[in-house]
Every structure is written in C-alpha cells, then in structure tokens.
C-alpha positions in Angstrom: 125.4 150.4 92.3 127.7 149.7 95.5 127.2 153.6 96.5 123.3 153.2 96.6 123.2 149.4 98.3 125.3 152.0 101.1 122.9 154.6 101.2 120.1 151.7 102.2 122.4 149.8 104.5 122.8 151.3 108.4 126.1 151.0 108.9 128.6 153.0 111.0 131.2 155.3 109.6 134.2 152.9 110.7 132.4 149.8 108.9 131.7 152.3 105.5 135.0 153.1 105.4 136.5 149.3 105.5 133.9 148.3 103.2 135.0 150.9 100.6 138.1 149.9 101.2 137.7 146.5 100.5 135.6 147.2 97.5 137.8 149.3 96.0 140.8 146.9 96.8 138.7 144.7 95.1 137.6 146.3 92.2 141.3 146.9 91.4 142.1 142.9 91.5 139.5 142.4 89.1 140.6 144.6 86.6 144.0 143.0 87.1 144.9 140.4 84.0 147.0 137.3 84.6 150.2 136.8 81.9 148.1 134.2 80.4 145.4 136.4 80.0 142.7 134.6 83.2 140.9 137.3 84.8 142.1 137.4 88.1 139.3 136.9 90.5 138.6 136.8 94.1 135.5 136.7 96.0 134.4 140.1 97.3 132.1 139.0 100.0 134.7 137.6 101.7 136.5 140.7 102.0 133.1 141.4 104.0 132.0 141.7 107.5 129.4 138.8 107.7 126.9 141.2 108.8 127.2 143.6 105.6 127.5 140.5 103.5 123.8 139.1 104.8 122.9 142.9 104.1 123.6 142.6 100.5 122.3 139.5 99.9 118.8 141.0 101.2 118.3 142.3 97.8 118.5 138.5 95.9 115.5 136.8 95.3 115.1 132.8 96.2 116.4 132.1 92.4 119.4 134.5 92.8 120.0 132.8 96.5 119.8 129.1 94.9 122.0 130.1 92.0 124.3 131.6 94.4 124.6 128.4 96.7 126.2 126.9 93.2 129.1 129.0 93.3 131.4 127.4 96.0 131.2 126.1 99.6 131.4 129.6 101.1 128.7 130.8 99.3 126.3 128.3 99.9 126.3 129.0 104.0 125.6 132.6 103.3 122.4 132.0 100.7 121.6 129.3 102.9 121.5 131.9 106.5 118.5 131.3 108.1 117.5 134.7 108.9 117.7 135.5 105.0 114.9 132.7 104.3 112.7 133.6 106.8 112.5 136.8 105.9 111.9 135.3 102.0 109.2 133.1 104.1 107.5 135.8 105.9 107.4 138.0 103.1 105.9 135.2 100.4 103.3 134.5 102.7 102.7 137.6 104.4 103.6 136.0 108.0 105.5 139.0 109.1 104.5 138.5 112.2 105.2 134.7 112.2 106.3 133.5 115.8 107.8 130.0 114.9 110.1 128.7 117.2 113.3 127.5 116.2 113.8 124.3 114.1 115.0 120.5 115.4 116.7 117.9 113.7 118.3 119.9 110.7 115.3 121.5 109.7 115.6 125.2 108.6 113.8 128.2 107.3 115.3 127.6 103.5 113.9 123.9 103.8 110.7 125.1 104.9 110.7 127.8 102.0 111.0 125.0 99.9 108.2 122.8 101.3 106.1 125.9 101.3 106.5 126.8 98.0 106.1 123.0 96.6 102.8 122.4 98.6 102.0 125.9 96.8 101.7 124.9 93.4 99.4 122.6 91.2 101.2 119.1 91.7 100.7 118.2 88.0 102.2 120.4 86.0 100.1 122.2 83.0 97.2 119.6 84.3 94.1 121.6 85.2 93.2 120.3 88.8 89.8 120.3 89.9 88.9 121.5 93.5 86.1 120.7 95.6 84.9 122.1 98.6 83.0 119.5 100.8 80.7 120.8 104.2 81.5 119.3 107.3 79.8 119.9 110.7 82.9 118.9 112.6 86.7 118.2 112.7 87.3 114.9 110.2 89.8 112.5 112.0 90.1 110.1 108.9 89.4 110.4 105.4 89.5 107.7 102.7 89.0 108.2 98.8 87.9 105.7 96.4 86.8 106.0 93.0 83.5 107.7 93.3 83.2 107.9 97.2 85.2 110.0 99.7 84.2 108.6 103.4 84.8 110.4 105.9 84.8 110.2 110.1 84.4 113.5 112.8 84.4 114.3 115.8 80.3 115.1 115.6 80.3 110.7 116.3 79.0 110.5 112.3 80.7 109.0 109.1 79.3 110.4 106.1 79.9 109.7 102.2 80.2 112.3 99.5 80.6 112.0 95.6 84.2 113.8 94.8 83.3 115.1 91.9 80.0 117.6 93.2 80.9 117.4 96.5 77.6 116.2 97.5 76.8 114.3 100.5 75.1 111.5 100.1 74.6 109.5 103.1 75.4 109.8 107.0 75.8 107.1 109.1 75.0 108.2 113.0 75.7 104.8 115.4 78.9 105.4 117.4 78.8 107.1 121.0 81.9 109.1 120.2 84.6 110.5 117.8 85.0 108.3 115.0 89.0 108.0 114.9 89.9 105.5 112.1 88.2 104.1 108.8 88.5 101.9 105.9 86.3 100.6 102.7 85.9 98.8 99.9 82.7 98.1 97.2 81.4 95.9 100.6 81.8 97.5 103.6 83.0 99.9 105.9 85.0 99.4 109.0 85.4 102.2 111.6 87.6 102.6 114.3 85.9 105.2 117.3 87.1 106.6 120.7 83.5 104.7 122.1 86.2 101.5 122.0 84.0 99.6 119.6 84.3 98.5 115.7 81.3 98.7 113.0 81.1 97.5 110.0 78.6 98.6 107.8 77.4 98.3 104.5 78.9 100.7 101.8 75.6 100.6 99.7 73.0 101.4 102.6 75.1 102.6 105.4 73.5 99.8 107.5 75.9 98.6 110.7 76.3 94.7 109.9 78.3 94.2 113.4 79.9 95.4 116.2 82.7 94.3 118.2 83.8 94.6 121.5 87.0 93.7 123.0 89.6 96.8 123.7 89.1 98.7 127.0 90.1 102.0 125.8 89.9 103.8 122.5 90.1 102.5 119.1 92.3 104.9 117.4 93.6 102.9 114.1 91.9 100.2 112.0 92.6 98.3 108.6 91.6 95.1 106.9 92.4 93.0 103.8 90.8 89.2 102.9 92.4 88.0 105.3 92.1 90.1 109.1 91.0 92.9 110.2 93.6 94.7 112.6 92.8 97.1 115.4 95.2 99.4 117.7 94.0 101.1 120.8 94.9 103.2 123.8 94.9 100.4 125.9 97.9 99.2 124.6 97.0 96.3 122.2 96.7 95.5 119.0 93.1 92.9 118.1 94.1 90.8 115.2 90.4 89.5 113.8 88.9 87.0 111.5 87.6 89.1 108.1 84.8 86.7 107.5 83.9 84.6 111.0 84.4 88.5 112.7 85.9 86.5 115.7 89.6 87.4 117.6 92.1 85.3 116.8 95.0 87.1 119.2 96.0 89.8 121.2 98.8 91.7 120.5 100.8 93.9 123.9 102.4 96.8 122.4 104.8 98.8 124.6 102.5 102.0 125.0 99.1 103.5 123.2 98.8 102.4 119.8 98.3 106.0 117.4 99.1 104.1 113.7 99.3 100.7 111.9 100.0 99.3 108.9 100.3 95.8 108.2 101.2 93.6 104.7 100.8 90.1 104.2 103.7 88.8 107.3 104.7 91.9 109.0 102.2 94.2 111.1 103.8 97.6 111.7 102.5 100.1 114.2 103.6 103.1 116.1 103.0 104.2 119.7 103.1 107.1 122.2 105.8 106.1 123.9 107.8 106.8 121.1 108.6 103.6 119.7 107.9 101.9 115.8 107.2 98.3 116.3 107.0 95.7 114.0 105.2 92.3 114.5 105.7 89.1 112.3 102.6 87.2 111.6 104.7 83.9 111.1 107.1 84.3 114.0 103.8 85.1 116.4 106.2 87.9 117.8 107.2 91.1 118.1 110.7 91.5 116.0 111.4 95.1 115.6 111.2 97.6 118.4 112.7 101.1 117.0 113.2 103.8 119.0 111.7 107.6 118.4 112.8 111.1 119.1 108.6 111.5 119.3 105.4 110.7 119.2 104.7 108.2 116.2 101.8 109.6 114.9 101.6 108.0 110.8 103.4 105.3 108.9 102.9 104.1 105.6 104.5 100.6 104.6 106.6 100.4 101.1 108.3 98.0 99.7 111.4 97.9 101.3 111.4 100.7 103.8 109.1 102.4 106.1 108.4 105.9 106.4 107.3 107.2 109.8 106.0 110.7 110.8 106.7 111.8 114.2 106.0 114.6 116.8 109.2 115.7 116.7 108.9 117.1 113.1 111.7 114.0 112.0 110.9 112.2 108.8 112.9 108.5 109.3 113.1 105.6 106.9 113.2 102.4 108.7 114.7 99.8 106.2 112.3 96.3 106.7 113.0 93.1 104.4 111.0 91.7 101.8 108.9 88.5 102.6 
C-alpha cells in the first residue's frame, strides 16, 4: 500500500528516501510489544514532512477526514487543512475552477463543506418534500409565506400572490413607482415597503390599495406591523413608528445611518443600519438603549427570545444577548 501511495506522490529522491525511512522505522515500533503486552504505538504522520502528510491524506474521503479529527489534537489540524477541504469542495460540486477569496472571521473551507453539504440535503429526513417552481418577471426583494398565499415584491414595481401548492399566480398588484423593497400580511391586508418612499396597504382579498402614506424622504427599505403599529425604516435615516388603525405617525425615530432591517416585539424595536451598527430602541424608555457595533453592513436580523441574531456583510454570524420584558 505505502509503495503505490509513492508511485502517485511527486516527491524528490531525498524526501523518498526519509519517508521510507521513517516508515520503516515505524513499522518496526509497531510490531514492537510492551512487557505488559500494549502494542506500542506512535503516530506515523508525525514522522512526516507536512507536505507528504497533506499528500496522503488526499486519498480520505470527508467521513475518513472527520473520523480522523477524533484521534488527537494533532490530527485534527491536518484533516482540518484548508487546502484539503477545498479541494473536497471543488470536487463535490464541480467548482474546480472556483475563485473564492480567502475566508474572515474564522470561517474556513471545511466549515463551508459543511454548510454546503447541509443546505444539500432534504431538511426533514425520510419526509418527501414538495418543490415548486414559481415564474417571476423580475428579481423578488421580499417574500412572505402564509398558509395558502406566498406574496411576493420585485424589482418590475409589482407584488403578486401565488398558491404554494400549484404555483399559480393569482393576482398582481401594479401601484408603486419603484422596486417594492419590504412586505408583510395577514388574512386583512398587505403592507409594502418600496424604494418610491411611500407605504400601501392593500387588501389581501382584492389586491385593492386602501392607503398610502407619505412621510420618509428617501427609500422605504423595511416594513412590519402587529395590532398595535406599523414600523418603517428608510434610507433617510429614520425609523416612522405609525398608528395600525388611525394610519397616523405617532414619532420619529433618528437612527445613526440608513436603515437596511428591523424587527420589533412588544417594548424593544431592533434595527440594523449601513453604517454598521445594531440598534435597539425601547418603546417605554422613548429612547435608543442599545447601539452595537459591526464588523459590516447589517443587512437581516431576526428577534428571539433572549438573543438576537444578526447577519452581516462581513460574512459574521453574532448573537447579541437582549433581556426579556
């Protein structure tokens, strides 16, 4: 087996001659029994060269490579070398050519192997998932799914609705001036969030706009809404806190830069902006009490109980830890 991993492996005559040196050396410990009768064992790729060691490992699989990380410390940096993973990457899914620049914060070819190969399969196990291909004229900017209705916003100015299961489209809505950047619904209505700087609300049944409001300067980007307000973030650097029924302001909110995301829950609004910071604004204190600083662009958040997520343009993945109310 060693001679024909050699005959694959480029390597000059000096390095051949240590490695078969250190092979057989060894070989020879290995055979050697202890007085108590423990196999006396040592670990041959540390006898290695580093480079001849990464050579062999070429011929593992990503099972052998994880089973190998198992075995001690030492072992789990060399299954874990990057340039062994990419090649498993590129191979999988035939991006040979791939050009990726290097990785930031931690993140590594093995990590993305693993992401890759999750996103990959069925996400319920033995379940037989249904998928449904739905025609769109334009690039979606927001989607929301609900029960029998997917809703959806574009670039192309229009919202349209679909039935998941046939992925028909049943109605299109064409009223804003421009890309329609944000949306959510209910049984009621719909309210969309579009770079024309306006809000609509329309009826979920007909598709009819019930009311528009005007009051940011520059692009709507994010929009949401429970019984209570209905909370918009724009470019312009504020966040409109409205009335749900009267559809009147009640305040104005200065964030520290363009608003991208929100989130809010019954006392804290949470939002992120391009000036890289995750905010968060009590609705009892009237002020802002959180101002937490990003590597990047906040681009997505989603509020859980006790800690936030946040998705950045830096590729980091931070949990920001918030307290109940």
């Amino acid at each position: 087996m060693h001679e024909n991993l050699l005959n694959n492996l480029s390597v000059s005559p000096e390095s051949e001659t240590h490695l078969n040196t250190s092979m057989n050396a060894n070989l020879k410990n290995q055979k050697e029994i202890k007085e108590d009768g423990v196999l006396n064992s040592e670990d041959l790729l540390g006898q290695l060269p580093f480079e001849i060691t990464i050579n062999f490992l070429r011929y593992l699989d990503e099972r052998d490579l994880c089973r190998m990380s198992q075995v001690s410390s030492r072992w789990n940096i060399l299954s874990s070398d990057d340039s062994l993973w990419k090649e498993l990457y590129n191979n999988r899914w035939k991006l040979s050519t791939c050009k990726c620049t290097p990785f930031s914060c931690g993140e590594t070819w093995k990590k993305k192997y693993v992401q890759q190969e999750f996103l990959s399969r069925d996400f319920w196990v033995g379940a037989k998932v249904h998928r449904q291909s739905f025609r769109y004229h334009n690039a979606i900017h927001c989607l929301q799914l609900n029960g029998n209705r997917l809703i959806g916003g574009s670039r192309d100015y229009k919202i349209r609705q679909w039935d998941p299961f046939t992925g028909v489209c049943f109605m299109e809505i064409d009223v804003h001036m421009a890309p329609v950047l944000s949306l959510q619904f209910d049984n009621e209505k719909i309210v969309t969030a579009s770079a024309d700087r306006t809000i609509k609300i329309f009826s979920t049944l007909t598709g009819i706009c019930l009311q528009t409001l005007v009051s940011h300067t520059e692009a709507v980007t994010c929009i949401q809404f429970d019984d209570r307000y209905i909370v918009s973030g724009s470019r312009d650097s504020t966040l409109k806190v409205w009335d749900v029924e009267r559809l009147l302001p009640l305040r104005t909110i200065s964030a520290s830069g363009p608003v991208t995301c929100l989130q809010f829950t019954r006392d804290l609004l949470f939002f992120g902006t391009e000036d890289r910071f995750l905010q968060i604004w009590s609705f009892s204190a009237q002020q802002i009490t959180h101002s937490l600083p990003h590597p990047g662009i906040v681009w997505c958040l989603q509020v859980l109980t006790t800690s936030l997520p946040d998705s950045a343009a830096d590729s980091t993945w931070n949990s920001s830890s918030t307290s109940n109310s």
